[in-house]
C-alpha positions as CSV (number, residue, x, y, z in Angstrom):
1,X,86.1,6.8,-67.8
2,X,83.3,5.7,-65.5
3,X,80.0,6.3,-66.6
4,X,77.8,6.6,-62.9
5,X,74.0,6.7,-63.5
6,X,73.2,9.3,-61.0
7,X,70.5,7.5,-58.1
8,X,67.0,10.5,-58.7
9,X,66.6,12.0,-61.4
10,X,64.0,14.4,-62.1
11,X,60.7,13.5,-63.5
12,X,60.1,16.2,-67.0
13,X,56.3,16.1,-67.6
14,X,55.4,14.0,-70.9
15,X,53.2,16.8,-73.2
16,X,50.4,14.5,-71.9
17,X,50.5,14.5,-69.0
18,X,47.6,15.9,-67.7
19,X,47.1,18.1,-64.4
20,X,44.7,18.3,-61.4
21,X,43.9,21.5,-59.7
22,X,43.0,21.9,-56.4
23,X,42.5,24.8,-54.1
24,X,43.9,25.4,-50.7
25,X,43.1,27.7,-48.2
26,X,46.4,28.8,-46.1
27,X,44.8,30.3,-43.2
28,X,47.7,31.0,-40.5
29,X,50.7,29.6,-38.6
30,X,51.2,29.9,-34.8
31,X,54.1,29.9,-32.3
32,X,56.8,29.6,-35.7
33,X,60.6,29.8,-34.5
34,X,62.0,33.1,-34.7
35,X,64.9,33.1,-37.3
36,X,64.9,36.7,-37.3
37,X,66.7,37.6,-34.6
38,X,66.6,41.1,-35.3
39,X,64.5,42.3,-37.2
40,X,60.5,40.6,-37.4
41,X,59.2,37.6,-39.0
42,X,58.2,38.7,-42.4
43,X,56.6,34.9,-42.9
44,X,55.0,33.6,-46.6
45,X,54.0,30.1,-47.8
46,X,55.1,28.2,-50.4
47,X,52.3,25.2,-50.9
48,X,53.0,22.5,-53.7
49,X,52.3,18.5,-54.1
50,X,54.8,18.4,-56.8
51,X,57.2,21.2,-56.7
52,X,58.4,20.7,-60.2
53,X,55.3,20.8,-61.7
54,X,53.8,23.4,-59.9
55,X,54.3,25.7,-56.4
56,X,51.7,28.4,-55.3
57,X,52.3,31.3,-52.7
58,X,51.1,33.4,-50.5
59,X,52.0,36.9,-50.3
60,X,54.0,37.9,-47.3
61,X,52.7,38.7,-43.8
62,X,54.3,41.6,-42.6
63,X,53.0,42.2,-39.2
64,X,52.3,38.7,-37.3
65,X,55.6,37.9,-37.0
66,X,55.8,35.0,-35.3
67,X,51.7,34.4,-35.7
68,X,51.6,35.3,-39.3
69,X,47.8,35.0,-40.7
70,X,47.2,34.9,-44.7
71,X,44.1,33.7,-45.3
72,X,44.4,33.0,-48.8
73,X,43.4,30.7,-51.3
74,X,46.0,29.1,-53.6
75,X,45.7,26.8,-56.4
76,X,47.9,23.5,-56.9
77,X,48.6,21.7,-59.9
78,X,50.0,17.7,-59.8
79,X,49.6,14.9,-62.2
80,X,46.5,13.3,-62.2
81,X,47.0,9.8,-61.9
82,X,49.2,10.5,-58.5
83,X,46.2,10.2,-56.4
84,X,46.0,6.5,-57.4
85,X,49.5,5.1,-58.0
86,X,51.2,6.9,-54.9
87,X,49.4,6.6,-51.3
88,X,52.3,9.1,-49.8
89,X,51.3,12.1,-52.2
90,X,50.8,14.6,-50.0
91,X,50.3,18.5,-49.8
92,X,53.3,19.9,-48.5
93,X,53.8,23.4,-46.9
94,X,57.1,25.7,-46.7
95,X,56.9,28.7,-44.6
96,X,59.7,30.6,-45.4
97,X,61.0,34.4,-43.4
98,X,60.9,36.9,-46.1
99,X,64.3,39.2,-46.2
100,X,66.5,41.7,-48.5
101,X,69.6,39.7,-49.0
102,X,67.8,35.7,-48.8
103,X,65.0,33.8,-47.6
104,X,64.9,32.0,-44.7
105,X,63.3,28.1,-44.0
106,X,60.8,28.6,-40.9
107,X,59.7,25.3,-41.3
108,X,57.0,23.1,-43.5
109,X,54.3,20.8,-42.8
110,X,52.9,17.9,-44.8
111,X,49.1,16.4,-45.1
112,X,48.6,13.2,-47.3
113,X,46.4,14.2,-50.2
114,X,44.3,10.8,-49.2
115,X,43.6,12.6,-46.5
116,X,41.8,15.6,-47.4
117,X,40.5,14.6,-50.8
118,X,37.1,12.1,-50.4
119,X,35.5,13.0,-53.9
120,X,31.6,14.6,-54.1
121,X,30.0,17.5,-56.3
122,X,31.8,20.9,-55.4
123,X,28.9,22.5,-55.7
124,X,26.9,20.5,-52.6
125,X,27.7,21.9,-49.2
126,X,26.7,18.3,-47.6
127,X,30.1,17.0,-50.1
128,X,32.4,19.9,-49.5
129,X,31.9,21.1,-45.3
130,X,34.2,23.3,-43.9
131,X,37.1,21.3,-42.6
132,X,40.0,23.0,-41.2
133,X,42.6,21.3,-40.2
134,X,45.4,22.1,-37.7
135,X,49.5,20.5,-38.3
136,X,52.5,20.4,-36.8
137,X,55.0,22.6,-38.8
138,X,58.6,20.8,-38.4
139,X,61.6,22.7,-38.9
140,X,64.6,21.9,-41.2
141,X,66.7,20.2,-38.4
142,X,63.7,18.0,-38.0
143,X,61.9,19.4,-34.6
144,X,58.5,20.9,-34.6
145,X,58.2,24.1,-33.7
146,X,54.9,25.9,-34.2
147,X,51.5,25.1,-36.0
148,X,49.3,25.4,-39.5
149,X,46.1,26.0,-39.9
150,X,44.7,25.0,-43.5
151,X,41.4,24.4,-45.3
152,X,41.2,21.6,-48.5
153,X,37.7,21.4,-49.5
154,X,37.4,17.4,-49.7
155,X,36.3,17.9,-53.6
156,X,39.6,19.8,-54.1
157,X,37.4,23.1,-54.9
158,X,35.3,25.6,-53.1
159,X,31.9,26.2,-53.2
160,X,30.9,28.7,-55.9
161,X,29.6,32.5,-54.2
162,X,26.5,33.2,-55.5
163,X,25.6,36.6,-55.3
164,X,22.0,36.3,-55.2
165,X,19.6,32.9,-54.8
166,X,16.8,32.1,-57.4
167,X,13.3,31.9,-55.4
168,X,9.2,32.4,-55.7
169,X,7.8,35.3,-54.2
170,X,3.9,36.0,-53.2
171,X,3.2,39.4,-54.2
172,X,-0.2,41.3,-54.3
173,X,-2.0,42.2,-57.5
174,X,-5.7,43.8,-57.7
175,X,-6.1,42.6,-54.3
176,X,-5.2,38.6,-55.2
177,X,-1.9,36.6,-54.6
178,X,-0.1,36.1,-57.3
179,X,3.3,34.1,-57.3
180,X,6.1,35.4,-59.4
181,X,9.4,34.3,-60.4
182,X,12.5,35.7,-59.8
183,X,15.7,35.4,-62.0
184,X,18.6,34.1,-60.5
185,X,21.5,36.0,-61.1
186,X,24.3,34.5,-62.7
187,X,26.9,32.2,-60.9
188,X,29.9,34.0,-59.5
189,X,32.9,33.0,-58.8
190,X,36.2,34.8,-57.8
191,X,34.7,38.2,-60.1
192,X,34.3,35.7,-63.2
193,X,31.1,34.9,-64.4
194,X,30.5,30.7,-65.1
């Protein structure tokens, strides 16, 4: 009886490991081949660093066929330590063609993590400035064929919407200035309050 070891194996994550999050903004894809050839492009993303760990999507766009546009935010999970002990890790990208019996590869694109992600506060806009970034979608035979446009904030998060800013106002009283406070409304983000 001969006892092969097989050559990859897949990694399980250890109870401990523990995850990063990042967000990812999948804004749209141009000039994608047409694998439909009857019927239109019904195109959705499938964005992971680690697939067995974690994979987000996007939700299908069903008229921009060939162009589709998302704009949506997704969130990614991968092991922590990856950043430092693998300088490949990268976010990777699969567009797939959306359809009743199976889904169809259009192609995927990849951007090293070391890339996009330089550190900061999330919170500064100097630290997190809007970034996006344009790649070469290849398809499965290995030929690029169309384009990605993406956002990573380079802390790995947005910038928190406020939905109103704290400030000092002048207002008249009795005929004298008089500066008051205003409150600042609490932090939004997403329709949670922080």
């Amino acid at each position: 009886m001969s006892h092969c070891q097989p050559k990859y194996r897949r990694v399980v994550p250890a109870a401990t490991t523990k995850l990063r999050e990042i967000e990812v903004m999948i804004i749209s894809a141009q000039d994608l081949k047409n694998v439909k050839h009857v019927t239109q492009v019904r195109a959705y993303a499938v964005v992971y660093v680690e697939k067995e760990y974690h994979a987000a999507r996007t939700g299908v766009d069903e008229q921009g066929g060939t162009n589709p546009t998302w704009n949506e935010v997704v969130e990614v999970k991968f092991r922590e330590d990856l950043l430092e002990n693998d300088v490949l890790a990268a976010l990777n990208v699969d567009i797939y063609a959306h359809g009743r019996v199976r889904e169809k590869p259009v192609g995927s694109a990849r951007v090293l993590l070391c890339d996009v992600l330089k550190g900061g506060d999330e919170r500064e806009p100097a630290d997190n400035p809007v970034q996006c970034m344009t790649v070469q979608v290849w398809r499965p035979s290995g030929r690029p064929h169309g384009l990605l446009n993406l956002w990573v904030p380079p802390t790995g998060r947005f910038l928190m919407r406020r939905e109103s800013l704290s400030f000092s106002a002048r207002e008249a009283v009795d005929g004298e200035e008089v500066e008051v406070e205003v409150e600042e409304e609490p932090v939004v983000k997403g329709g949670e309050e922080a």
